[in-house]
LONULUM-667538 format. One record per atom (N, C-alpha, C): residue in three letters; y, z, x. Coordinates in steps of 0.001 Angstrom, whole numbers, padded with zeros to 6 digits, always signed. Layout:
BEGIN
ALAYZX;...
//
This chain:
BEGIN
UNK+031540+034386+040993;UNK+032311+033144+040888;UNK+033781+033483+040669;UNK+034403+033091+041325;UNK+035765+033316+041786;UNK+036877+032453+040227;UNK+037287+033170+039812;UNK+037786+032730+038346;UNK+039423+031670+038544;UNK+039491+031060+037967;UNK+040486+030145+038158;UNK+042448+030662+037918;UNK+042867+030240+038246;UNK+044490+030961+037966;UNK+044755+030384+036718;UNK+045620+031584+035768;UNK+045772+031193+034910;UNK+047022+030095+034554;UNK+047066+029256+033722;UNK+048142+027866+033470;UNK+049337+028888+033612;UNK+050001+028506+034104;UNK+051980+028841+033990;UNK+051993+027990+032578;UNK+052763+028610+032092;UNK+053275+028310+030791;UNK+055009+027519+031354;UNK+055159+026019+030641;UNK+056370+025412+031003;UNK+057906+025946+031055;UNK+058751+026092+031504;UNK+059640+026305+031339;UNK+060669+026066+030537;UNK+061487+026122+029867;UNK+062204+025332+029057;UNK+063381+025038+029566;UNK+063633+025538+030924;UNK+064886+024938+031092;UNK+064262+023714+032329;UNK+065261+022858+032721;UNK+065348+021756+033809;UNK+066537+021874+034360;UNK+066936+021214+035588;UNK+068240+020946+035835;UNK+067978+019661+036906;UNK+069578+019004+036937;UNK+069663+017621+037320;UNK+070765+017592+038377;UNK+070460+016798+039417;UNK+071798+016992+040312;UNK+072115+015583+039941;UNK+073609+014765+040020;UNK+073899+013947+039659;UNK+073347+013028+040791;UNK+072835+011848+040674;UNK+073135+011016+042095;UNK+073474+009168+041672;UNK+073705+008806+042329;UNK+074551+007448+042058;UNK+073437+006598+041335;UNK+074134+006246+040019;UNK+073168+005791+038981;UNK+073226+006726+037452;UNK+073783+007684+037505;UNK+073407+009201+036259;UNK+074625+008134+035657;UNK+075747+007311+035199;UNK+076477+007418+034730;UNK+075975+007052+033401;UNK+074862+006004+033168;UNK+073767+004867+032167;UNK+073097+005624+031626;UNK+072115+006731+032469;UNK+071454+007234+031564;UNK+071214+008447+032515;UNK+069595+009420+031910;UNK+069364+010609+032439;UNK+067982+010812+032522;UNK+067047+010656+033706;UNK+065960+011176+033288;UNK+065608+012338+033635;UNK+064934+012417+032228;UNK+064215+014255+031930;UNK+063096+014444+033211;UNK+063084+015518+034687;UNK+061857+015322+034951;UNK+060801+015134+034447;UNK+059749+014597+035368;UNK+058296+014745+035217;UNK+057714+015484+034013;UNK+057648+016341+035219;UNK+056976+017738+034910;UNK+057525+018693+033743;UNK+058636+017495+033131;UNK+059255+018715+031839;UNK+058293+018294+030605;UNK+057505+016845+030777;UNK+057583+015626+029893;UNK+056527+016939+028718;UNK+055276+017684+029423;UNK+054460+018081+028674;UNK+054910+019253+027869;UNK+056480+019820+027878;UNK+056853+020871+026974;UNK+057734+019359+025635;UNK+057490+018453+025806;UNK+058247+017627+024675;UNK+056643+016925+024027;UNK+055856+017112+024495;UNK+054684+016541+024265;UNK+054625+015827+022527;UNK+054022+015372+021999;UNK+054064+015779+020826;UNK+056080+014853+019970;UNK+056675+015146+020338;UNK+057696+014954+020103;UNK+058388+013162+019735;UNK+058159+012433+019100;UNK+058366+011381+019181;UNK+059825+010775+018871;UNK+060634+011593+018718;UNK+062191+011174+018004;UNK+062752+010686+019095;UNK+063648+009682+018225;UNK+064217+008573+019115;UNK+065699+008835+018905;UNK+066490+010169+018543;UNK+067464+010648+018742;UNK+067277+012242+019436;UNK+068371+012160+020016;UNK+068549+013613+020394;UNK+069890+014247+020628;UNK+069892+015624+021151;UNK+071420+016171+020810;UNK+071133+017015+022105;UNK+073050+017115+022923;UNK+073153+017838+023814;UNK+074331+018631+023488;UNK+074467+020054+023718;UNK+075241+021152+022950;UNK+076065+021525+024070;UNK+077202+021426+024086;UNK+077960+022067+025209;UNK+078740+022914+025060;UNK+078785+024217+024750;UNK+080184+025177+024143;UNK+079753+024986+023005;UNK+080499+024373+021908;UNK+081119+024238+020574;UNK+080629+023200+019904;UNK+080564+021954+021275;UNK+080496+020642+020751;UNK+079232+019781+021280;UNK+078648+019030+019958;UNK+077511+018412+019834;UNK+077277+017006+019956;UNK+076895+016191+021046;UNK+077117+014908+021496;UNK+075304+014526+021393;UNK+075283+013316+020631;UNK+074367+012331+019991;UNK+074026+011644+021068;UNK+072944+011626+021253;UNK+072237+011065+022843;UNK+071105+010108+021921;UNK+070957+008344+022342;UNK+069350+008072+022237;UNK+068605+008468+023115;UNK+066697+008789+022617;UNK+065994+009061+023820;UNK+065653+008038+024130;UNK+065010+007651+025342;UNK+064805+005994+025967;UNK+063182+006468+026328;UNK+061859+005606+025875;UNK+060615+006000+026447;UNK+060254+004989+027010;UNK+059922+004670+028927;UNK+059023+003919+028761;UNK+058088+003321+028642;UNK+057851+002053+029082;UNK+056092+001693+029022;UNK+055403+002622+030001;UNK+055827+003280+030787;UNK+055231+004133+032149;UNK+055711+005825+031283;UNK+056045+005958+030169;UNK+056074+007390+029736;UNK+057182+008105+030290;UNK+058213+007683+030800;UNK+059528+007962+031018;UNK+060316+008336+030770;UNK+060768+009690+030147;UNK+061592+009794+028885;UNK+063238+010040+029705;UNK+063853+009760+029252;UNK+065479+009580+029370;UNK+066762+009701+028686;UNK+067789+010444+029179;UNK+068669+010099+027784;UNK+069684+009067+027830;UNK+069845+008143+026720;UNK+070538+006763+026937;UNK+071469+006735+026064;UNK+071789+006066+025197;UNK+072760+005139+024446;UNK+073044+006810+024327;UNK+074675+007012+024342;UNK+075536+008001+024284;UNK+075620+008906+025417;UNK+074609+009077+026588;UNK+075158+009565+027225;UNK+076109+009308+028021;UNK+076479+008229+028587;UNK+077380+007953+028923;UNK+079109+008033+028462;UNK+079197+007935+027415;UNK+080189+008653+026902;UNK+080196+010322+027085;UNK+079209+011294+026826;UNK+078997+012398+027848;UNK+079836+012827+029015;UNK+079142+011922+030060;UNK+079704+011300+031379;UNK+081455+011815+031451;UNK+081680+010785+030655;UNK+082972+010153+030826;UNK+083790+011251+030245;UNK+083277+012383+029312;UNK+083824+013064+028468;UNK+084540+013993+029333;UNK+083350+014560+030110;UNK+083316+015736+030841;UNK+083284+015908+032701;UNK+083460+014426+032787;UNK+084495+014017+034241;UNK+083115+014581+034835;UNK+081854+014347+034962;UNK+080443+014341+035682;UNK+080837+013563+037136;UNK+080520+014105+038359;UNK+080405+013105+039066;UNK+079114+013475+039957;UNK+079139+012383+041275;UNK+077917+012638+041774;UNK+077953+013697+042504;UNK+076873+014530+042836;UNK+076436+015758+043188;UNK+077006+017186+041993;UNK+077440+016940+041227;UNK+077270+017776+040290;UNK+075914+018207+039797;UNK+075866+019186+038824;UNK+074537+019646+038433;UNK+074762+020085+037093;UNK+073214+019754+036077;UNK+073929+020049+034517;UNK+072306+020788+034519;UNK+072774+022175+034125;UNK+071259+023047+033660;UNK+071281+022989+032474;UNK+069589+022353+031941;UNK+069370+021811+030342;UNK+068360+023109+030068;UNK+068774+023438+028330;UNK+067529+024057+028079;UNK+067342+023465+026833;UNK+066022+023379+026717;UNK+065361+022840+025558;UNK+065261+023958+024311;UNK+065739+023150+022928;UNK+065995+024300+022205;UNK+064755+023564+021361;UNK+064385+022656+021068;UNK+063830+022524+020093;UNK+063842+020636+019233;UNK+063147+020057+019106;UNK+063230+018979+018323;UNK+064568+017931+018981;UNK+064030+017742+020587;UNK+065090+017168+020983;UNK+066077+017616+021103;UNK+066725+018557+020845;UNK+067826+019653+021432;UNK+068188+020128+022410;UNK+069031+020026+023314;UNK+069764+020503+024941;UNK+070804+021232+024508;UNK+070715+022315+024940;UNK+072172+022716+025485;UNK+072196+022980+026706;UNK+073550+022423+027349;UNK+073447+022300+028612;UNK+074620+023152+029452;UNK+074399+023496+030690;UNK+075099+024117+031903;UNK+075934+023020+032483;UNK+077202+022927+032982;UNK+077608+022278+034012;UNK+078519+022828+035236;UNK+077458+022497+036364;UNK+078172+023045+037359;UNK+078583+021915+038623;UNK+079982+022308+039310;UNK+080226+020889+040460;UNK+079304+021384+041629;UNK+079597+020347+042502;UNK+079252+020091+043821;UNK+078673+021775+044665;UNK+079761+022580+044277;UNK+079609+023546+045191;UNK+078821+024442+044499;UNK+078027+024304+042753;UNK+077650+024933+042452;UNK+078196+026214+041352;UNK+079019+025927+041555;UNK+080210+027099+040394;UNK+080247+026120+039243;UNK+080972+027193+038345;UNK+081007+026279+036606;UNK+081852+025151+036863;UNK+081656+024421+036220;UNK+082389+023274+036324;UNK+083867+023234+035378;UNK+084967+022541+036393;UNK+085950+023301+035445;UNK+086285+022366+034184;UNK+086423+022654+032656;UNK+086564+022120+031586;UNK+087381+021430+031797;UNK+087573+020719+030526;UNK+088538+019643+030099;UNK+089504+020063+029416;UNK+090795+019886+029346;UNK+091566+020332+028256;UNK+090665+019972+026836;UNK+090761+020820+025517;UNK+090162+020561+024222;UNK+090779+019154+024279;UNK+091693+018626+023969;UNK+092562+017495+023727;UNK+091571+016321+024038;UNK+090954+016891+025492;UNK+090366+015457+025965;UNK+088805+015278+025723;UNK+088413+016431+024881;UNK+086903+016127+024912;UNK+086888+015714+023298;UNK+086308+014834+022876;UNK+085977+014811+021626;UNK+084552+014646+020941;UNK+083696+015411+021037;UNK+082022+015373+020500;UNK+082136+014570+019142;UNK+080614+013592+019396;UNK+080680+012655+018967;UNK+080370+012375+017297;UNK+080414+013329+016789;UNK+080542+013672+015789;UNK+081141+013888+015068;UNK+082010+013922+015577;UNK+084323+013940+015213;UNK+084204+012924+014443;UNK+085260+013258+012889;UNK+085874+012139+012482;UNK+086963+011222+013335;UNK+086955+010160+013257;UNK+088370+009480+013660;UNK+089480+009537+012921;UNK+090846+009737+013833;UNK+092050+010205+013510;UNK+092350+008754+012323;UNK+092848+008892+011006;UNK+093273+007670+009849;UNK+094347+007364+010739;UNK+094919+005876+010680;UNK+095625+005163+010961;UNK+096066+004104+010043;UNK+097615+004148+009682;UNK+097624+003209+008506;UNK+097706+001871+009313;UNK+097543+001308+008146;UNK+096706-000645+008358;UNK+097641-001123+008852;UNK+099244-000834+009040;UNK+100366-001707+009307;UNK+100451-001915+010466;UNK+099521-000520+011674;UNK+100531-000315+012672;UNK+099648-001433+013775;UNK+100181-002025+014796;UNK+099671-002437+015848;UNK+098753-001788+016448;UNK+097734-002333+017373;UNK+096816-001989+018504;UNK+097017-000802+019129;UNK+098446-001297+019943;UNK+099003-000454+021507;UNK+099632+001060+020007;UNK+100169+001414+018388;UNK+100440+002275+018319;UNK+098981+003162+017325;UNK+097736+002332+017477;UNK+096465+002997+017011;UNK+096218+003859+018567;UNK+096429+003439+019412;UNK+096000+003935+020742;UNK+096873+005124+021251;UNK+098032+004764+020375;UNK+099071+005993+020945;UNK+098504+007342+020128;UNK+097950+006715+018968;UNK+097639+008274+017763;UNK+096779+008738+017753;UNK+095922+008346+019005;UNK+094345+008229+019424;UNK+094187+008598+020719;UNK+095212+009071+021212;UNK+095849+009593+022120;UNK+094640+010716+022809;UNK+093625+011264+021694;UNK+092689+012388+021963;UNK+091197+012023+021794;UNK+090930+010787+021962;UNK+089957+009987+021698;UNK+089299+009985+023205;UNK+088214+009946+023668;UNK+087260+009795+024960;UNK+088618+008561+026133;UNK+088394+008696+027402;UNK+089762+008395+027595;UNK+089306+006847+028383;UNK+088460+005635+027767;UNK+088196+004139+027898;UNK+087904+003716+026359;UNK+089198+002796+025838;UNK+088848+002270+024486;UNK+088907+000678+024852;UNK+087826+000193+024395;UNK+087939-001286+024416;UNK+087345-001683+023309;UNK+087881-002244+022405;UNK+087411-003301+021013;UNK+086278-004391+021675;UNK+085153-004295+020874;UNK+084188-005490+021233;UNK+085022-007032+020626;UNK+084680-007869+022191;UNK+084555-009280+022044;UNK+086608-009306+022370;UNK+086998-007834+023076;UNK+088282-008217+023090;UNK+088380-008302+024770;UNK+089700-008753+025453;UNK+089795-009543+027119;UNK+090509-007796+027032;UNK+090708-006897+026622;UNK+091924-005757+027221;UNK+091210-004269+027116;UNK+091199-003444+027293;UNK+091016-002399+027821;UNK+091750-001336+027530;UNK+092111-000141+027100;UNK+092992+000893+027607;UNK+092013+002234+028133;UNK+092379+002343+028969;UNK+092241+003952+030120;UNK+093145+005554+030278;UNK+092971+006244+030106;UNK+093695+006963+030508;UNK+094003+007616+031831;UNK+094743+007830+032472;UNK+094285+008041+034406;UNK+094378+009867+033951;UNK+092755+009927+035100;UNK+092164+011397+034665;UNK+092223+011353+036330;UNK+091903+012710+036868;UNK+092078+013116+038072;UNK+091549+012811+038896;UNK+090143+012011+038841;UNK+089254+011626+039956;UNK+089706+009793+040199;UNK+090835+009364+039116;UNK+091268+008630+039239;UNK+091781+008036+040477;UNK+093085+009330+040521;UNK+094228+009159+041547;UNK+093665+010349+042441;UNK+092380+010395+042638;UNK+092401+011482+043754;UNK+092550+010673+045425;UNK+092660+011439+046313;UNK+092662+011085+047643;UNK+091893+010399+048236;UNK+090374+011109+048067;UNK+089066+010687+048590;UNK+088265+009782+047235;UNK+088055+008679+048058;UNK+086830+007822+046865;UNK+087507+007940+045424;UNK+088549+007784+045279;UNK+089149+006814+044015;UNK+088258+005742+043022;UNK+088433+005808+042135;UNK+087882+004579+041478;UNK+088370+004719+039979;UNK+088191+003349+039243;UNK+088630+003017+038416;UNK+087433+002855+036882;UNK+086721+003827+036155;UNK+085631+003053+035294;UNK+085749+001897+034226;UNK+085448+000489+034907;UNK+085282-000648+033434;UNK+084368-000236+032200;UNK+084724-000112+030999;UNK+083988+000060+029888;UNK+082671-001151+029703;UNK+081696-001143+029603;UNK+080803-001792+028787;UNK+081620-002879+028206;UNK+081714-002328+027065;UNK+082420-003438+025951;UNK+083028-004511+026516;UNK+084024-004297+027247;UNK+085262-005273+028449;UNK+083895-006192+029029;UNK+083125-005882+030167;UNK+081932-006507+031366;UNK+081638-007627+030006;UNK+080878-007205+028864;UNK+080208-007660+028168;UNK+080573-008532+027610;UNK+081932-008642+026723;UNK+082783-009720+026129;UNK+083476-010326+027267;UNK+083307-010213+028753;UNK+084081-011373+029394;UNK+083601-011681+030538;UNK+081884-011583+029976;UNK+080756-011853+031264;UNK+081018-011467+032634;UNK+081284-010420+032890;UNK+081631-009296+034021;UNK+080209-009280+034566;UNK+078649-010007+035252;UNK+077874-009104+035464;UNK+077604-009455+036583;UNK+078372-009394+037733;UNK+077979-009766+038860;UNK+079496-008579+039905;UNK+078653-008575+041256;UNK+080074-007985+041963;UNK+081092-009020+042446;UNK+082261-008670+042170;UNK+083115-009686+042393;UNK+084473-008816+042448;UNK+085622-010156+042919;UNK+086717-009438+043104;UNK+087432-009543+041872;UNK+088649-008404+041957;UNK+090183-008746+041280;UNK+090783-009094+041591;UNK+092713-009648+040907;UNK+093777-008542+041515;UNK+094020-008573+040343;UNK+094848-007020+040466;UNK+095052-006245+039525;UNK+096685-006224+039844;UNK+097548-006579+038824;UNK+099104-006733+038414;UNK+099370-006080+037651;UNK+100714-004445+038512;UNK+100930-003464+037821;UNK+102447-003748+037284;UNK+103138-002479+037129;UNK+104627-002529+036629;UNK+105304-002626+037905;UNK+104873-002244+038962;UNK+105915-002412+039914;UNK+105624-004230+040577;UNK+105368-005140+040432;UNK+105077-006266+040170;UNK+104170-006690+041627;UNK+103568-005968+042477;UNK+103208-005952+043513;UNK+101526-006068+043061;UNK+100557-007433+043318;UNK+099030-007913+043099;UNK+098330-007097+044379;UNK+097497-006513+043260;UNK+096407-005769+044479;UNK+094957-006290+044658;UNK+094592-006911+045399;UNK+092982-007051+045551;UNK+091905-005838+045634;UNK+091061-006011+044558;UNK+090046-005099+044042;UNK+088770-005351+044361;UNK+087843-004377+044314;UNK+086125-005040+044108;UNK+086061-004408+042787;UNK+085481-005417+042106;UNK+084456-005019+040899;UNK+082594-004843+041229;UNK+082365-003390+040925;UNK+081038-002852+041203;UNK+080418-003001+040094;UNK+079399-004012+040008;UNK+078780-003772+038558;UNK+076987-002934+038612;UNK+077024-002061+038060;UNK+075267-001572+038171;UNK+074895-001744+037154;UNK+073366-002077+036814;UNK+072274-002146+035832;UNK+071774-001278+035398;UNK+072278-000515+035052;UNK+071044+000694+034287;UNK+070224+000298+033250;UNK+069603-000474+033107;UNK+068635-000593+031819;UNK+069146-001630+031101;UNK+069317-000619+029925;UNK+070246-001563+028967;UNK+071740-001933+028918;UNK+072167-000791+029879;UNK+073540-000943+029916;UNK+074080-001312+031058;UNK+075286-001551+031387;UNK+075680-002164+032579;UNK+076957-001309+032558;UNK+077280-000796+034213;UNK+078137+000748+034377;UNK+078873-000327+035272;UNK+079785-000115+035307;UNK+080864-001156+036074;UNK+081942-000286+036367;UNK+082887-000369+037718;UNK+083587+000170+038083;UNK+084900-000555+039422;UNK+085972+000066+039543;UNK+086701-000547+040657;UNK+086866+000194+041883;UNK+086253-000808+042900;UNK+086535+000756+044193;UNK+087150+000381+045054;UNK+086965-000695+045871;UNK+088471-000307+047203;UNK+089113-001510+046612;UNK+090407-000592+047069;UNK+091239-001220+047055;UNK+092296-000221+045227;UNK+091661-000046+044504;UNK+091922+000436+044187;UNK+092922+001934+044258;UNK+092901+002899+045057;UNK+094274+003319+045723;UNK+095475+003364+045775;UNK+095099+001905+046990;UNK+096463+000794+046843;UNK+097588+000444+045657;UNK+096362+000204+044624;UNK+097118-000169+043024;UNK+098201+001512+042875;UNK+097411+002006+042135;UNK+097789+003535+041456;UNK+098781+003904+042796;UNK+098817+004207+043742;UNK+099870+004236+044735;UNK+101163+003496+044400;UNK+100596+001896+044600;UNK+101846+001467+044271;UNK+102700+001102+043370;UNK+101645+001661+042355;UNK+101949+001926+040872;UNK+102745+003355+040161;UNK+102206+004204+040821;UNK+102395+005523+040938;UNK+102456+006241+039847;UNK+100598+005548+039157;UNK+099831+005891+038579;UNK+099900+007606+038559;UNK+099964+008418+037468;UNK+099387+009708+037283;UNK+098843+009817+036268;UNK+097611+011411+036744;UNK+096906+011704+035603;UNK+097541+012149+034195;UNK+097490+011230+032760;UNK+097402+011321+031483;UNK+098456+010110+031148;UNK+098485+008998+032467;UNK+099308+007941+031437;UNK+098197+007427+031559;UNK+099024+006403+030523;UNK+097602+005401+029683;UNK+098252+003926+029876;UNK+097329+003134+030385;UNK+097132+002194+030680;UNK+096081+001153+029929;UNK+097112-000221+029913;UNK+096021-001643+029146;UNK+095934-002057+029879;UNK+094581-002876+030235;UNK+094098-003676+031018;UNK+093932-004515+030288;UNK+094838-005796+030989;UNK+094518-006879+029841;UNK+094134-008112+030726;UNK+093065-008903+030415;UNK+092423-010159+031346;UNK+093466-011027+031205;UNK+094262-011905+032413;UNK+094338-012811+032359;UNK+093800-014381+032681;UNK+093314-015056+031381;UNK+092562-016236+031810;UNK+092879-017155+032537;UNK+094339-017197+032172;UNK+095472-018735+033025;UNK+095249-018258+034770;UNK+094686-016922+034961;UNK+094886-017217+036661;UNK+093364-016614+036838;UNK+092744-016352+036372;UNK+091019-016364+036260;UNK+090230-017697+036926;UNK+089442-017566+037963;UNK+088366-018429+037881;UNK+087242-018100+038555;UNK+086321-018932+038929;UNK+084929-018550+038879;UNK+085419-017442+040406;UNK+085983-017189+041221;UNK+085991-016198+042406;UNK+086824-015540+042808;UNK+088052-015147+041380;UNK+088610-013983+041108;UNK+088951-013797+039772;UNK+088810-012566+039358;UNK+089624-012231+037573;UNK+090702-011602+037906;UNK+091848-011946+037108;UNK+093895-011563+037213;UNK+093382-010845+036121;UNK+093862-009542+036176;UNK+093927-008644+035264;UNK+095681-007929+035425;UNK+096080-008136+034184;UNK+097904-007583+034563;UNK+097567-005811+033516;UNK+098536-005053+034226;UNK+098070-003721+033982;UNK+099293-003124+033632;UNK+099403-002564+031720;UNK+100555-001993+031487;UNK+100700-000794+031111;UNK+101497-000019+031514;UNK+101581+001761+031486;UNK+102735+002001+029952;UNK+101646+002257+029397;UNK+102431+003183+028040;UNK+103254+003875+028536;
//
């Protein structure tokens, strides 16, 4: 009787190529699910270099495991886009440390320190006197989309895939979609410093719980004729007086 092959023992590493949709969340393959077996925590941690970013795990009714609430800030940290690739290894009790490599497969190139901040960082003190627009100036090294919940404004910082050539786009924060019922695709225009209104699309996707929203054509146009570069910082602030149900006026000011 011909004896059976013995089990492969799991691997501990995985890897993920990005594809349109990774910005919300992450799912862990399949086939990784039975080296977490056992494992029920509903936090987890991804290690990159130095720095340690707080991920929820997401399970679903179909046994799905995923990483959610925080990765997306991740994302955004470390300028992820699609067809990139992030090699995970499992350290232990929900633990990743992870690889990131672009498109072509080589390391992916870092961020200045300045611009990454793991989420575990204290926040920079700010005394009580100062305004909004000079908390944002001293905060200057903070993940680069701040929006206050339940507020109409926004600030961004323009990062390189911003103002690039090919496939431009603009990321709306959560917070913004959410406090000013953003959940459908629809248009802008967007009113910069050089006083010239640009017509936008607003892309909104569903990931789950969260909703990933973004600006794509037409967008260009703006930062062109804005002449937008990477590390100014920009408010996006809603305007309601020219808002209605089948365009949002958003006027756009460069620190």
């Amino acid at each position: 009787m011909q004896s059976s092959s013995p089990e492969l023992p799991i691997s501990r590493r995985f890897f993920k190529v990005m594809v349109p949709g990774f910005h919300s969340k992450l799912t862990i393959p399949p086939a990784f699910f039975p080296k977490l077996k056992g494992d029920k925590s509903e936090k987890g941690t991804i290690i990159k270099g130095k720095d340690t970013w707080n991920v929820e795990i997401n399970r679903s009714e179909k046994g799905i495991i995923s990483f959610d609430k925080g990765w997306e800030e991740f994302v955004q940290n470390h300028d992820l886009r699609v067809g990139d690739f992030a090699v995970f290894e499992h350290l232990g009790n929900m633990s990743f440390s992870v690889t990131l490599l672009d498109s072509t497969g080589c390391d992916k190139k870092l961020l200045e320190k300045s611009e990454v901040v793991p989420s575990q960082e204290k926040k920079k003190k700010v005394k009580s006197g100062q305004s909004g627009i000079e908390k944002r100036k001293l905060e200057g090294d903070q993940p680069h989309y701040q929006c206050m919940k339940g507020s109409s404004e926004f600030t961004a910082r323009i990062k390189e895939y911003n103002v690039r050539k090919r496939s431009p786009y603009m990321h709306i924060p959560t917070e913004f979609c959410q406090s000013n019922a953003l959940f459908q695709n629809t248009t802008m225009t967007l009113t910069g410093p050089s006083g010239k209104s640009c017509p936008v699309s607003l892309r909104i996707c569903n990931g789950g719980k969260t909703l990933y929203a973004c600006i794509t054509r037409g967008w260009h146009d703006f930062f062109s004729s804005n002449k937008l570069k990477v590390g100014d910082v920009c408010i996006f602030q809603l305007d309601r007086s020219k808002s209605d149900s089948n365009s949002i006026a958003i006027d756009v000011r460069v620190l």
